[in-house]
N, C-alpha and C positions, 0 to 999 in steps of 0.2 A: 504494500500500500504506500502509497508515494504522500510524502508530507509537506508538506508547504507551510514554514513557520516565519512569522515577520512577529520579532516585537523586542521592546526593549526589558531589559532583564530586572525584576525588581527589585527592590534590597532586600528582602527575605535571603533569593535568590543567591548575590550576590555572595553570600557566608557558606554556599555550597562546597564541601571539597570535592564534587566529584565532576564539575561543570571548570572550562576554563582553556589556556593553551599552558601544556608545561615544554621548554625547548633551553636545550644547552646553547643554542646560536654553532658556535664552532668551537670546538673541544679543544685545536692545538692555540685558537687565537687566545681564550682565555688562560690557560697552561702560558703564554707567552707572556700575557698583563700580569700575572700574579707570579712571574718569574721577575719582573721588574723592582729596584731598590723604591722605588714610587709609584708601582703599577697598584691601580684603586679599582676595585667594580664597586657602584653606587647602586641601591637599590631603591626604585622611585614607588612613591605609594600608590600601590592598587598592584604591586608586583610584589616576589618570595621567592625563597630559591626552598627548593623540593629537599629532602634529605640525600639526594642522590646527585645534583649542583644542578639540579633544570632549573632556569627560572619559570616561573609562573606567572599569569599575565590573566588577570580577573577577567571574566567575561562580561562584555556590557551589551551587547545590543546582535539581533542575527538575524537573519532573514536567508533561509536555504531552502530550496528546493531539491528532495530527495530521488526525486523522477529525474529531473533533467541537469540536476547534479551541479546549479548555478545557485549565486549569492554571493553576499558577503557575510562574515563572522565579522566582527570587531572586541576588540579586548581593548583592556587599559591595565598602566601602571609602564615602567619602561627603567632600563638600565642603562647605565652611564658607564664606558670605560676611558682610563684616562691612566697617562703614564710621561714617558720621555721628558717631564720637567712641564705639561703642558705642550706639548708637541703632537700627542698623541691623543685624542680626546672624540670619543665616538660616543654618538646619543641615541639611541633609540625606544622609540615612547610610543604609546599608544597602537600596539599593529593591531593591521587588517588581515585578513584571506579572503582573495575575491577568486570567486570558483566561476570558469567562464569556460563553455566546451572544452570539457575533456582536461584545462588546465587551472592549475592554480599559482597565486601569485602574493604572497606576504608583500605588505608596507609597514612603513613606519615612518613617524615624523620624526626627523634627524635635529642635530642642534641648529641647522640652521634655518629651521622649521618649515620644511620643505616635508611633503609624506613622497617617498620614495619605495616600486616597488624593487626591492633588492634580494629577494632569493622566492625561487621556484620551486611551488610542492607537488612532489608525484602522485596527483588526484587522485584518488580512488572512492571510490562509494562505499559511505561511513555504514562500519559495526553496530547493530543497535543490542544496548547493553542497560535493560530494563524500560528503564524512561529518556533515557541517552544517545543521542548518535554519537558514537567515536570513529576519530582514526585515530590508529593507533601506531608510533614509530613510525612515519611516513615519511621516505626521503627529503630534503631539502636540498638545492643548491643556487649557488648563486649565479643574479643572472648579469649581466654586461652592463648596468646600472649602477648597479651595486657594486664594482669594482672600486671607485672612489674614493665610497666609505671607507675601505681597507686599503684606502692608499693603495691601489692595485697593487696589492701583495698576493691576493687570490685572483685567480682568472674565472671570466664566466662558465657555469657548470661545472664551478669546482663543488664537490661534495661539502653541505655543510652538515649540521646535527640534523639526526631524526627528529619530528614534535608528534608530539600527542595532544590531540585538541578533541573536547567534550562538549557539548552543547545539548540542553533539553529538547527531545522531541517532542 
């Protein structure tokens, strides 16, 4: 049965742990920040890092369609990495997944408050797990946009972390 959900998420809601996106971003970039005499990850509110270093990224608002496998998800909360004396300083806040034929495509608004989509999800048709659509571990990489962000130190379709993202059906 194909679901069709628009709405935004209510604060009950919001205190869900089982609704949300959890995503390490990129495992050697962070490994690299926190190898730094000054490397910081900032943790912005409406975000959490998981016991396992995913951050988490509260769910606010969705609108998916199960049939035709289109929409957006949006979340809030975002992390800040920042290192090299101030050289180094990457922001990202608030992301999206906007699910459009057969692809999907994470944003984020950067520090310089720009939403950017910067890495690619290998779409597949969510798990439903009780009252939940999930995906679960789903590829990411990044796409030739997002190369910037990282100071093209990554090339487009470089692998990043898997995410898991949950949302009420």
């Amino acid at each position: 049965m194909a679901m069709n959900t628009t709405r935004a998420v209510e604060t009950s809601e919001t205190i869900r742990d089982d609704v949300g996106m959890a995503w390490r971003i990129k495992a050697s970039f962070v490994k690299y920040i926190a190898g730094m005499n000054d490397g910081a990850v900032r943790i912005l509110p409406g975000s959490s890092v998981t016991p396992n270093g995913e951050y988490y990224f509260t769910l606010e608002h969705y609108d998916f369609d199960s049939e035709t496998l289109t929409g957006v998800v949006k979340f809030r909360g975002g992390v800040e990495f920042s290192g090299h004396f101030g050289m180094l300083n990457l922001s990202l806040t608030d992301p999206w997944i906007s699910f459009r034929e057969g692809t999907a495509l994470i944003s984020a608004v950067t520090g310089a408050g720009e939403r950017v989509e910067f890495c690619a999800v290998a779409a597949a048709a969510p798990l439903i797990d009780g009252d939940v659509l999930m995906w679960r571990d789903i590829p990411t990489f990044l796409t030739s946009v997002g190369e910037p962000l990282f100071n093209n130190v990554y090339r487009g379709n470089e692998p990043f972390a898997p995410l898991t993202v949950r949302i009420p059906a």
